[in-house]
Backbone as JSON Lines, residues from 0, in Angstrom:
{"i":0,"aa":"X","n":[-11.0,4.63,-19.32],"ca":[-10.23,5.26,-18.26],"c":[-8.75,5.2,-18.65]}
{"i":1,"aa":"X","n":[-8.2,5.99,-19.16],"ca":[-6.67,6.44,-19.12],"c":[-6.16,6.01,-17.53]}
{"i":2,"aa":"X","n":[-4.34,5.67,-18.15],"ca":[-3.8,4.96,-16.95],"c":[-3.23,6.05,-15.85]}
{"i":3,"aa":"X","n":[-3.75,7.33,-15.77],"ca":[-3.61,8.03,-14.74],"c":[-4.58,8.2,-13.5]}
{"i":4,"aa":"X","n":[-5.85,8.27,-14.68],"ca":[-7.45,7.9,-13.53],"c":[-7.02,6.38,-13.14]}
{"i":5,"aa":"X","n":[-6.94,5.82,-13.88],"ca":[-6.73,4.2,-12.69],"c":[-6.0,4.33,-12.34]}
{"i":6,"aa":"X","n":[-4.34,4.83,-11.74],"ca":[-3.71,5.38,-10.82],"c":[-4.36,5.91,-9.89]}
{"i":7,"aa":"X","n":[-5.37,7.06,-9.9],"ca":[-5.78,7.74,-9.2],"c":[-7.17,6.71,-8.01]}
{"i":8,"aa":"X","n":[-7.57,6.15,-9.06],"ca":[-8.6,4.95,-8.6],"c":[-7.91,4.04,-7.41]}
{"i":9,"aa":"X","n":[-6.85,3.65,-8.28],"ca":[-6.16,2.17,-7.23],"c":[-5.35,3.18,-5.89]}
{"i":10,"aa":"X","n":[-5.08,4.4,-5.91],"ca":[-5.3,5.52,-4.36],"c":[-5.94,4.98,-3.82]}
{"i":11,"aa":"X","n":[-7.27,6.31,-4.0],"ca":[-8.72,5.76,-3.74],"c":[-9.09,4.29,-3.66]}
{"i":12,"aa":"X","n":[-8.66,3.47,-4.23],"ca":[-9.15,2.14,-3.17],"c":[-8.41,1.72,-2.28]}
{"i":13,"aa":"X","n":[-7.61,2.12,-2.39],"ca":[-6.22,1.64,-1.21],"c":[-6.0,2.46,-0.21]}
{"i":14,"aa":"X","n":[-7.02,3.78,-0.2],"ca":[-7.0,4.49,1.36],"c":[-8.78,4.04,1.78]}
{"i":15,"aa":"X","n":[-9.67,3.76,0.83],"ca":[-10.8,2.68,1.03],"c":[-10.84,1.5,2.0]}
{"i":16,"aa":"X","n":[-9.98,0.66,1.47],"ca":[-9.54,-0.85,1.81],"c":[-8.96,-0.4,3.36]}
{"i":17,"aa":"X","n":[-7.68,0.25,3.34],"ca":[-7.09,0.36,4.47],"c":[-7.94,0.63,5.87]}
{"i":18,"aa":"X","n":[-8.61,1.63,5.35],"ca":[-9.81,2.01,6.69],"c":[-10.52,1.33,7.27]}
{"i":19,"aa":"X","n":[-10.82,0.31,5.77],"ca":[-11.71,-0.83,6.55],"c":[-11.07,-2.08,7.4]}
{"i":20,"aa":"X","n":[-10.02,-2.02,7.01],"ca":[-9.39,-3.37,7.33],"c":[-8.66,-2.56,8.82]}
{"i":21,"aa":"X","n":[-7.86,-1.94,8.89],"ca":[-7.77,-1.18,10.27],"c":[-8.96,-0.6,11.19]}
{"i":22,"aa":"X","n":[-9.9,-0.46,10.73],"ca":[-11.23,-0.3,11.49],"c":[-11.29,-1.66,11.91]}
{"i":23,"aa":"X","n":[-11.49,-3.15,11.21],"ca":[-11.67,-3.98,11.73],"c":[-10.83,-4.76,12.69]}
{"i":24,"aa":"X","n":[-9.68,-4.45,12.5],"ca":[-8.41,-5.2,12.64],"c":[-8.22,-3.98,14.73]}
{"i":25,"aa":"X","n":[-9.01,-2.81,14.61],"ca":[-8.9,-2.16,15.82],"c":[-9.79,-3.16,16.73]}
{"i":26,"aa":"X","n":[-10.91,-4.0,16.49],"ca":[-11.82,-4.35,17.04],"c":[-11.41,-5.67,17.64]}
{"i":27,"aa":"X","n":[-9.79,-6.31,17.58],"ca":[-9.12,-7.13,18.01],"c":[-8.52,-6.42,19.4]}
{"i":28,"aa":"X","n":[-7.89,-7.92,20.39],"ca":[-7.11,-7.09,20.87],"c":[-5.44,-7.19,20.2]}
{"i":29,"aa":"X","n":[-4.56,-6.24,21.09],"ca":[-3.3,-6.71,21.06],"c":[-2.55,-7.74,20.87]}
{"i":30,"aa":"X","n":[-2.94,-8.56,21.64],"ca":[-2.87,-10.03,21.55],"c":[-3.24,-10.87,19.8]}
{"i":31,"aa":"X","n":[-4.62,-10.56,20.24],"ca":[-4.88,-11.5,18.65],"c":[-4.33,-10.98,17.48]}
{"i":32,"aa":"X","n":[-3.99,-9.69,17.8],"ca":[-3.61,-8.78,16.49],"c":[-1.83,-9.6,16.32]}
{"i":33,"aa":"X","n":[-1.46,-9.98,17.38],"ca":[-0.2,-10.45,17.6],"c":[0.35,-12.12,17.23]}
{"i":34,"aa":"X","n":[-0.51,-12.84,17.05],"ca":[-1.33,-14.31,17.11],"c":[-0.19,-14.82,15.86]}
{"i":35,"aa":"X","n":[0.86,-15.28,16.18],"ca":[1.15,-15.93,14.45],"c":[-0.1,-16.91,14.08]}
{"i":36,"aa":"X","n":[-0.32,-16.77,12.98],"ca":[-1.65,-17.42,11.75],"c":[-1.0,-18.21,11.31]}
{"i":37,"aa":"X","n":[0.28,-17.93,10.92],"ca":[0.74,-18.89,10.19],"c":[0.85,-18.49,8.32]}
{"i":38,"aa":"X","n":[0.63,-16.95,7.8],"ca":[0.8,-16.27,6.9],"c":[1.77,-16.02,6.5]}
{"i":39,"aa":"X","n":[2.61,-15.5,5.42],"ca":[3.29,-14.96,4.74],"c":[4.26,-14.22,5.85]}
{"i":40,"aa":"X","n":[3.54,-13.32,6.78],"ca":[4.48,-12.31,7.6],"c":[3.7,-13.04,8.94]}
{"i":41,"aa":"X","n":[3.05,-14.12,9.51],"ca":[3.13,-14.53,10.92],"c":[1.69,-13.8,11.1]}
{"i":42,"aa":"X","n":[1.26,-12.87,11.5],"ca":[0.35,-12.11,12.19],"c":[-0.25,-11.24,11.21]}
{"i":43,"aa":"X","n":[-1.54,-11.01,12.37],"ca":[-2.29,-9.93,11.23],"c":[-1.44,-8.56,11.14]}
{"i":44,"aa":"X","n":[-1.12,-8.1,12.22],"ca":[0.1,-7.09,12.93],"c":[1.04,-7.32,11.87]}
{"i":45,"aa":"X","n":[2.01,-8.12,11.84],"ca":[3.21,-8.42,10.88],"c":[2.47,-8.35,9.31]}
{"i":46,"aa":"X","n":[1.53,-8.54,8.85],"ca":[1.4,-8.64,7.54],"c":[1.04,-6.72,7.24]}
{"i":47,"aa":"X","n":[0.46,-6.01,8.04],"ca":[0.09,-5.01,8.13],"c":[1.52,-3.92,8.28]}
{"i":48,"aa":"X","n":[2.15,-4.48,9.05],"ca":[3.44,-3.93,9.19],"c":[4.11,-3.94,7.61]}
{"i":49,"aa":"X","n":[3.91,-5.04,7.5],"ca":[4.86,-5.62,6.04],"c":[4.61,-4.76,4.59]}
{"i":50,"aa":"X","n":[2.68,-4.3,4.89],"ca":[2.51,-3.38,3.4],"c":[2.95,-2.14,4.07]}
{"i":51,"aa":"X","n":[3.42,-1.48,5.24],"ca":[3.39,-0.15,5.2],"c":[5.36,-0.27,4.67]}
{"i":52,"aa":"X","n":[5.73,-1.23,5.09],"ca":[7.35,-1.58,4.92],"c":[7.37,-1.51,3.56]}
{"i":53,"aa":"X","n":[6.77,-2.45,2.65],"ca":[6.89,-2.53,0.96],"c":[6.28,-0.8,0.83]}
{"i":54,"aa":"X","n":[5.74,-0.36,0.96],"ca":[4.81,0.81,0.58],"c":[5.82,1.67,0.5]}
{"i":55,"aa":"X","n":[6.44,1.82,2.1],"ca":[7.73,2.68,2.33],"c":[8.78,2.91,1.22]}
{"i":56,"aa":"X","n":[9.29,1.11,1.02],"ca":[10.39,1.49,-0.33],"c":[9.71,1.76,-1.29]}
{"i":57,"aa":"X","n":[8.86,1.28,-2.36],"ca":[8.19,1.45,-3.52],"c":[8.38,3.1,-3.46]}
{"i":58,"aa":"X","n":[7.46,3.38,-2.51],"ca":[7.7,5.59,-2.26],"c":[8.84,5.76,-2.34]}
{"i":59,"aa":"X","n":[9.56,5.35,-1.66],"ca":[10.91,6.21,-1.67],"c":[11.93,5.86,-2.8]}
{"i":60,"aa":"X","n":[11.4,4.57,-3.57],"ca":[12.36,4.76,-4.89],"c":[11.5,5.69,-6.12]}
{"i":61,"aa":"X","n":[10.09,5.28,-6.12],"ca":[9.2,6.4,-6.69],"c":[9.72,7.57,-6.81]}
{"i":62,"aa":"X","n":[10.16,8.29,-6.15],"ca":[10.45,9.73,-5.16],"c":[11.82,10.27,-5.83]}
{"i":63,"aa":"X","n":[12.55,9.15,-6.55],"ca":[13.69,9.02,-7.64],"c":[13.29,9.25,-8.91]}
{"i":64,"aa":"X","n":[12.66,9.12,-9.01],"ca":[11.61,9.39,-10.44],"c":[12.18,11.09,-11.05]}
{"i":65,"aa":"X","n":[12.53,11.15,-12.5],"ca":[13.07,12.88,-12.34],"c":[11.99,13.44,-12.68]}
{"i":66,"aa":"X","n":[10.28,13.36,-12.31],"ca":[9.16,14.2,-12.17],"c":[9.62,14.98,-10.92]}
{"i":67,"aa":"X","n":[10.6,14.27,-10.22],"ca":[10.11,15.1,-8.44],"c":[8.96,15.21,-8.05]}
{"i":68,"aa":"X","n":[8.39,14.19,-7.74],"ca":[6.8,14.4,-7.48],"c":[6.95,14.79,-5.78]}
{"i":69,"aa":"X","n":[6.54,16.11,-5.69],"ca":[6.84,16.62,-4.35],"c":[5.95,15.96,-3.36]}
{"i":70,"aa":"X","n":[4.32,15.25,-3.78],"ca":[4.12,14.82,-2.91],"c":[4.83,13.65,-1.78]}
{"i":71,"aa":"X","n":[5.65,13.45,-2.87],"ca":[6.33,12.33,-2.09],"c":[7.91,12.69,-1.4]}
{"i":72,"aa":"X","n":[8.45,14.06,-0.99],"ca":[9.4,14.43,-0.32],"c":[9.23,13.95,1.45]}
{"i":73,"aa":"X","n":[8.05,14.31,1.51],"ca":[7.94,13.12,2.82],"c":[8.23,12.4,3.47]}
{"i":74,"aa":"X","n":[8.15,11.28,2.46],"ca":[8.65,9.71,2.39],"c":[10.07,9.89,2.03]}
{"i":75,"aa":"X","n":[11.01,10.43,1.42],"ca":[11.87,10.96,1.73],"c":[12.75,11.12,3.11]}
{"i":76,"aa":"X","n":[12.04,11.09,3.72],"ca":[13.0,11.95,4.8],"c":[12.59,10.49,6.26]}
{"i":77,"aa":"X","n":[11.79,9.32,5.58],"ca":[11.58,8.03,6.34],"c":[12.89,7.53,6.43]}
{"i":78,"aa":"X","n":[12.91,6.83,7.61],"ca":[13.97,5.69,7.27],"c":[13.48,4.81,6.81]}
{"i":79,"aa":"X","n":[14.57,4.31,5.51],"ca":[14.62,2.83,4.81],"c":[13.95,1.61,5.52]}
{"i":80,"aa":"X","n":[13.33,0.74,5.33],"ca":[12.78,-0.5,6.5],"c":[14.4,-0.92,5.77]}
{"i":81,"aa":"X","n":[15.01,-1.89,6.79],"ca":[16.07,-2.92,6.95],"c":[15.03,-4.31,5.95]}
{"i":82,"aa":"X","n":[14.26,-4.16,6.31],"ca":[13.64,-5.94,5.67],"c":[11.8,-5.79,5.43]}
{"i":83,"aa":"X","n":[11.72,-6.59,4.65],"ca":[10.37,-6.88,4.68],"c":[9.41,-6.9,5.31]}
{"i":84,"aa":"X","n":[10.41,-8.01,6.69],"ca":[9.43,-8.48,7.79],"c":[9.93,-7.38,8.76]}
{"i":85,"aa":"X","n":[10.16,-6.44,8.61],"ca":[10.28,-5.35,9.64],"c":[9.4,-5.25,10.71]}
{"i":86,"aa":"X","n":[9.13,-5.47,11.39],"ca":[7.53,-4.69,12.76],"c":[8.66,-3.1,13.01]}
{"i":87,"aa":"X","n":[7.42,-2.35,12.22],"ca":[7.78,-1.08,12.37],"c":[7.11,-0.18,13.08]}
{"i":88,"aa":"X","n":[5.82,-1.17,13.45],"ca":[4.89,-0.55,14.43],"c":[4.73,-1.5,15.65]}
{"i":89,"aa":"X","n":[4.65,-1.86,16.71],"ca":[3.84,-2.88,17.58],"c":[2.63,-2.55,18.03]}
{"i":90,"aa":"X","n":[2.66,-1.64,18.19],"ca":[0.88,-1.2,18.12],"c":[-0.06,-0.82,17.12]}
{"i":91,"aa":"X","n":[-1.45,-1.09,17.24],"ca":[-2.37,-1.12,16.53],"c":[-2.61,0.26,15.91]}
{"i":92,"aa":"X","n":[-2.68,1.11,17.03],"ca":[-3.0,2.66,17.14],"c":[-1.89,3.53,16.42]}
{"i":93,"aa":"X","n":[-0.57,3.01,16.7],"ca":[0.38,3.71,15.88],"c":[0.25,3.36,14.68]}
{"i":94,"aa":"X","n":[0.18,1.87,14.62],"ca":[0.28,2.21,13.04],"c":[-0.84,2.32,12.06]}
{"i":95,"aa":"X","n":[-1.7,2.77,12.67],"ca":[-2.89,3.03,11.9],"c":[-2.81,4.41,11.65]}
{"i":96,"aa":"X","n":[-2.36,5.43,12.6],"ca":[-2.25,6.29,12.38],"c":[-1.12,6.74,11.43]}
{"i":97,"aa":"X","n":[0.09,6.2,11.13],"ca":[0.82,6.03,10.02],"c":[0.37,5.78,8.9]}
{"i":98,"aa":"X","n":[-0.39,4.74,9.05],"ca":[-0.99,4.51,7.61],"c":[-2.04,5.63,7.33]}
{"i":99,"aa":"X","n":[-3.24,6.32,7.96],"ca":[-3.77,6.98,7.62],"c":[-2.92,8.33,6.76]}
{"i":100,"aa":"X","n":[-1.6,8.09,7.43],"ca":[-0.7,9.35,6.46],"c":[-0.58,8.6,5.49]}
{"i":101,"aa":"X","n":[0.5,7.82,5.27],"ca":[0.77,7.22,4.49],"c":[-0.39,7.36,3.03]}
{"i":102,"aa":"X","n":[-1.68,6.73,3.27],"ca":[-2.17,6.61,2.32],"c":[-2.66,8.13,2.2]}
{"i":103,"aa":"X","n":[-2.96,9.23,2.43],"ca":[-3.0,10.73,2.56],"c":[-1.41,11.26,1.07]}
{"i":104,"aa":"X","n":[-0.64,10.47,1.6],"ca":[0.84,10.74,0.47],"c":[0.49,10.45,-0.77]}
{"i":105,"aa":"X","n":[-0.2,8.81,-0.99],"ca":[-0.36,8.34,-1.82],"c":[-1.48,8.72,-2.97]}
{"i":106,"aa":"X","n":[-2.7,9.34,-1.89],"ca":[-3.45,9.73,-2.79],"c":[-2.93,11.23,-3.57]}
{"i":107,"aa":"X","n":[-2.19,11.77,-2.76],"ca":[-1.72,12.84,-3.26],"c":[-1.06,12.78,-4.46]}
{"i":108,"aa":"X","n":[-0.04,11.88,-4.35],"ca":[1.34,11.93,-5.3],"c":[0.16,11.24,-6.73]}
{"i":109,"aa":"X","n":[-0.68,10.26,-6.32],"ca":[-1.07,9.51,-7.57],"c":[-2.08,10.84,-8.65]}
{"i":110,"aa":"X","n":[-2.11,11.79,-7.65],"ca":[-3.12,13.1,-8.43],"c":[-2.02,13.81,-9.18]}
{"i":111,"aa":"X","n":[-0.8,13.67,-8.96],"ca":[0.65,14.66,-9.76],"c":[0.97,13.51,-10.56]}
{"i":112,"aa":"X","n":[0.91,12.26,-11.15],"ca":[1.62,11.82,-11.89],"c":[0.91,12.21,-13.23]}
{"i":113,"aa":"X","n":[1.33,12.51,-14.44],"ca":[1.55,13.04,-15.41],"c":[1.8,11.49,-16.66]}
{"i":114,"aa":"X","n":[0.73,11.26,-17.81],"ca":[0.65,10.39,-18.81],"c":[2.03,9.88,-19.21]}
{"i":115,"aa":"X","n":[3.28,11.24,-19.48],"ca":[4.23,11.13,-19.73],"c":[5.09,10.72,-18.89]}
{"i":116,"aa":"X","n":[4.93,10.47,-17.68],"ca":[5.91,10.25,-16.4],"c":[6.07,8.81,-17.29]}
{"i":117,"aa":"X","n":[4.99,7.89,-17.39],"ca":[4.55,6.31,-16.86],"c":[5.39,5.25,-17.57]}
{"i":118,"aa":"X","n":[5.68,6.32,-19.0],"ca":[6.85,5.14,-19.78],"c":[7.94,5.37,-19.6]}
{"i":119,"aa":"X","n":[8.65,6.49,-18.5],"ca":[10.18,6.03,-17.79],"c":[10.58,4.94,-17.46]}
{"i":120,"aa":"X","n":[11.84,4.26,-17.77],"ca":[12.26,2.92,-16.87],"c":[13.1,3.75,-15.71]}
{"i":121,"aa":"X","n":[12.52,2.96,-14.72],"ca":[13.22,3.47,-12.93],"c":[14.15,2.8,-12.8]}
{"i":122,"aa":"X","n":[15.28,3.44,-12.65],"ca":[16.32,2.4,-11.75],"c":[16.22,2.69,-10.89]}
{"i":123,"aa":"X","n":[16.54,1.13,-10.09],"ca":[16.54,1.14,-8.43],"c":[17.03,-0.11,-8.1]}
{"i":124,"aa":"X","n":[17.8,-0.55,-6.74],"ca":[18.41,-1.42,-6.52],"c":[17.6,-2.57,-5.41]}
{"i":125,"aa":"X","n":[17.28,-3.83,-5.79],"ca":[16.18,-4.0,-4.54],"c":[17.18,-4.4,-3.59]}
{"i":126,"aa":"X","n":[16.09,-5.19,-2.56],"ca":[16.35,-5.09,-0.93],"c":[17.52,-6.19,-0.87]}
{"i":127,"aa":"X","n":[17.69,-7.04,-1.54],"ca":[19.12,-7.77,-2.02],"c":[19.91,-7.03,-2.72]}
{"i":128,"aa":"X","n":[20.05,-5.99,-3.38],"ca":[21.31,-5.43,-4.14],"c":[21.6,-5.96,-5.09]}
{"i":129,"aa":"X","n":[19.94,-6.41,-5.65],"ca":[20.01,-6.43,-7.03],"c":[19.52,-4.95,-7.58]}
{"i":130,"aa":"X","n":[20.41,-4.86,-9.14],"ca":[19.98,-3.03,-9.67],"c":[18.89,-3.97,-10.67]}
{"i":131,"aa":"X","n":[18.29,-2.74,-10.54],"ca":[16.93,-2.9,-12.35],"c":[16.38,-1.9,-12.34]}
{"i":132,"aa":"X","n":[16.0,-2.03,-13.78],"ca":[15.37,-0.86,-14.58],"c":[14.42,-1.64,-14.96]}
{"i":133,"aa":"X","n":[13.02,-0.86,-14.97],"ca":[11.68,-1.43,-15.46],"c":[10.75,-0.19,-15.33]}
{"i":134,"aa":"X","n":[9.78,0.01,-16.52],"ca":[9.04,0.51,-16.64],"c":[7.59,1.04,-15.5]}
{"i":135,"aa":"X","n":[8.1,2.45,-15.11],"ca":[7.47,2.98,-14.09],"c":[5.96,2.4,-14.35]}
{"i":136,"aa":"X","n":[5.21,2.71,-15.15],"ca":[4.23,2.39,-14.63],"c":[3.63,1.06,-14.61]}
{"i":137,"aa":"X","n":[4.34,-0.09,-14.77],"ca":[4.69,-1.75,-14.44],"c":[4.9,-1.78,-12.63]}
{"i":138,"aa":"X","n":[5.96,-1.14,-12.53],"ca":[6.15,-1.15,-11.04],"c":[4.82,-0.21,-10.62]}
{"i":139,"aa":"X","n":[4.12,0.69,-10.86],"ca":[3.36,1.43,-9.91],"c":[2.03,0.74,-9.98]}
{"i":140,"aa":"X","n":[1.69,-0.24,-11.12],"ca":[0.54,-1.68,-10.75],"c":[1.07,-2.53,-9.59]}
{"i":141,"aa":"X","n":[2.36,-2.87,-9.78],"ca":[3.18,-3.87,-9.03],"c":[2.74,-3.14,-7.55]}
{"i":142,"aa":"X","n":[2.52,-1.68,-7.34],"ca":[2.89,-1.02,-5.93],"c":[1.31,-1.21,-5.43]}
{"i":143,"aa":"X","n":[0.18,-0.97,-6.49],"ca":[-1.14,-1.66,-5.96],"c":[-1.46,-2.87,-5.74]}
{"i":144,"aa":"X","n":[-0.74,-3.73,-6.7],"ca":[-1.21,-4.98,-6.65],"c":[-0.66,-5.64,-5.32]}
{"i":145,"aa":"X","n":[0.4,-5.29,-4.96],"ca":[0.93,-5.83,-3.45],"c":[-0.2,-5.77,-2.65]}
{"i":146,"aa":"X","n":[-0.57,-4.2,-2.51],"ca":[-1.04,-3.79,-1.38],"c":[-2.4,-5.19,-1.66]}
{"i":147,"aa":"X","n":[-2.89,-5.04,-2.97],"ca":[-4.21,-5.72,-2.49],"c":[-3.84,-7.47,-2.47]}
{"i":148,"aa":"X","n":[-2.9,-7.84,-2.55],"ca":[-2.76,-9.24,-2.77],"c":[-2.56,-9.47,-0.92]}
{"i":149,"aa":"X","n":[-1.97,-8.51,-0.25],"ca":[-1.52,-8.95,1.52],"c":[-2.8,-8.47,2.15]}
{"i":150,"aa":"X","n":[-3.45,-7.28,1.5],"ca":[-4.65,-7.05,2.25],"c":[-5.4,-8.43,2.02]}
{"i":151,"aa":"X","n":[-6.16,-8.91,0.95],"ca":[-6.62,-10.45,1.33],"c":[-6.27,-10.87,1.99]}
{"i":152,"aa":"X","n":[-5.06,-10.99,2.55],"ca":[-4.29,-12.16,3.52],"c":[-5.09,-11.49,5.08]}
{"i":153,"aa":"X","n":[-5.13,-10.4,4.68],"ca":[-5.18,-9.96,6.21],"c":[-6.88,-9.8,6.54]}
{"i":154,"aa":"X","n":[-7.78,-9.72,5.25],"ca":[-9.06,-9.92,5.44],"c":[-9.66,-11.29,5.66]}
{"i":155,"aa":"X","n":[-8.7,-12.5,5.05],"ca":[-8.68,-13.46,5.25],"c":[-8.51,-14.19,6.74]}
{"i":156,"aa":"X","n":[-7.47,-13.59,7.37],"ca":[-6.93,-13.75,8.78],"c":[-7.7,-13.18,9.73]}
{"i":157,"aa":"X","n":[-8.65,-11.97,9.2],"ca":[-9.63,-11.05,10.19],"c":[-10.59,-12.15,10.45]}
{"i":158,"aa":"X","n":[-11.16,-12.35,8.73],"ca":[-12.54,-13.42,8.88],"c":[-12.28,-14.52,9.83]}
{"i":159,"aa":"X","n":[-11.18,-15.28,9.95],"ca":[-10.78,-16.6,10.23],"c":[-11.26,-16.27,12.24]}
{"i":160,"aa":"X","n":[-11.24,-14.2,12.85],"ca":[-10.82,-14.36,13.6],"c":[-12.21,-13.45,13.85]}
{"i":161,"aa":"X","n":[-13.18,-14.25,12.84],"ca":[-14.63,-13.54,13.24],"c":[-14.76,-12.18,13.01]}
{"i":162,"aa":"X","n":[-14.78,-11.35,12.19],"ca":[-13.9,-10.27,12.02],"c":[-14.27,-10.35,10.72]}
{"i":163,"aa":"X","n":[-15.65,-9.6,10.52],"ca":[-16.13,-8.93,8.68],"c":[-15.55,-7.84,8.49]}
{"i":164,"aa":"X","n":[-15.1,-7.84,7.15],"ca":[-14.32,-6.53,6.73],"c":[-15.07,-5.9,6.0]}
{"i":165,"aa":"X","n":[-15.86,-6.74,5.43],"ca":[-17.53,-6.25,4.97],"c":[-17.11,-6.22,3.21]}
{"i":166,"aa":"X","n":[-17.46,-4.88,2.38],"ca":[-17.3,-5.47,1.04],"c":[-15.96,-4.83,0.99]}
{"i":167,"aa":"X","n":[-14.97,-5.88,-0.06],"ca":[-13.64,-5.34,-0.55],"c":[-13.34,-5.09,-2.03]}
{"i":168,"aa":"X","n":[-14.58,-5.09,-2.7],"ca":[-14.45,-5.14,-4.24],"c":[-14.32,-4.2,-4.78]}
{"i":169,"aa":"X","n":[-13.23,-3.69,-5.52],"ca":[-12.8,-2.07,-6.63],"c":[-14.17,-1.72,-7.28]}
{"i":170,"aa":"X","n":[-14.89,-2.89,-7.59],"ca":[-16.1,-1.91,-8.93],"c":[-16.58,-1.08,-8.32]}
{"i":171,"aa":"X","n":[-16.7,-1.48,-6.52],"ca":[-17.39,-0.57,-5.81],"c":[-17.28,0.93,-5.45]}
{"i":172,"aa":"X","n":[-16.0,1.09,-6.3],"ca":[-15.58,2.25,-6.48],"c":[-15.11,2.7,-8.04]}
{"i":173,"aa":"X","n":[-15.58,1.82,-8.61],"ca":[-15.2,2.21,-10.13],"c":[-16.83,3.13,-10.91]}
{"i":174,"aa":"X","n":[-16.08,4.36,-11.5],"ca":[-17.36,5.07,-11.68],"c":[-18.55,4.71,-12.85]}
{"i":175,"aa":"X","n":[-19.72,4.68,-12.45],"ca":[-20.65,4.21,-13.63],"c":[-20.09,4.97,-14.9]}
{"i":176,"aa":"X","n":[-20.95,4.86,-15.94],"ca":[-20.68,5.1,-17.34],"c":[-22.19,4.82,-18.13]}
{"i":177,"aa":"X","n":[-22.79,6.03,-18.28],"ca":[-23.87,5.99,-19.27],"c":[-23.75,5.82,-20.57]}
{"i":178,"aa":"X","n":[-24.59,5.16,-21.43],"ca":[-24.09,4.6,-23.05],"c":[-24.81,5.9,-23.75]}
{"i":179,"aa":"X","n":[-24.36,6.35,-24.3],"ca":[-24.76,7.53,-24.57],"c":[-25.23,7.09,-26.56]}
């Protein structure tokens, strides 16, 4: 698999994952969804908030990229999160429905990136005002690997709250291969 199909893959599992974990995470109420755990971002709510916040910048410095990947003019036109721990949603319903866009962008834009895009170095300044340059497609693992390192947290925090997310494993979407 060339590193554009696994681009395209780690999409596809990350509008996968999301459905399930917001399908499950609907079956709470308000309240528990609200519950500091005691995680990284406090709540299942706050940690959920927190990947659509990282997701947000990652896109919108992506979106700097001189491909112009139009899927991502969109995200563009978001406001910046102020912080990490942003709550950019307080409800369940809104921000599920955000994210269902959200990851709708993502699968899009990851179908326009191009072999040649991936060894650009991006500049971009992070959320401290530090500048760096690093190799786009380093940061665009970095932009999956988030998502799936907080989703554990938050399948973790579901289970804790009785709450199966059922299976979360990539092979389950990685395509067979006959030996020919």
């Amino acid at each position: 698999m060339d590193r554009t199909n696994h681009i395209c893959l780690m999409a596809i599992y990350n509008d996968w994952m999301n459905a399930k974990v917001y399908e499950a995470a609907r079956s709470l109420t308000d309240e528990e969804l609200s519950v500091d755990r005691q995680a990284f971002f406090g709540s299942i709510l706050g940690t959920l908030n927190h990947l659509v916040a990282g997701d947000t910048v990652w896109l919108q410095r992506f979106a700097r990229h001189p491909a112009n990947y139009l899927a991502l003019k969109p995200i563009q036109q978001l406001p910046a999160p102020q912080s990490l721990d942003q709550l950019l949603f307080s409800d369940i319903r809104e921000l599920s429905t955000h994210r269902v866009w959200l990851d709708q962008v993502i699968v899009a834009w990851s179908r326009s990136i191009k072999e040649s895009d991936l060894d650009y170095p991006l500049s971009y300044t992070s959320m401290k005002g530090t500048p760096a340059d690093r190799n786009f497609y380093g940061l665009v693992m970095h932009f999956f690997n988030h998502q799936t390192h907080h989703r554990g947290q938050v399948t973790t925090l579901l289970s804790q709250s009785g709450v199966d997310v059922g299976d979360t494993d990539l092979v389950a979407l990685v395509p067979s291969e006959s030996r020919t």
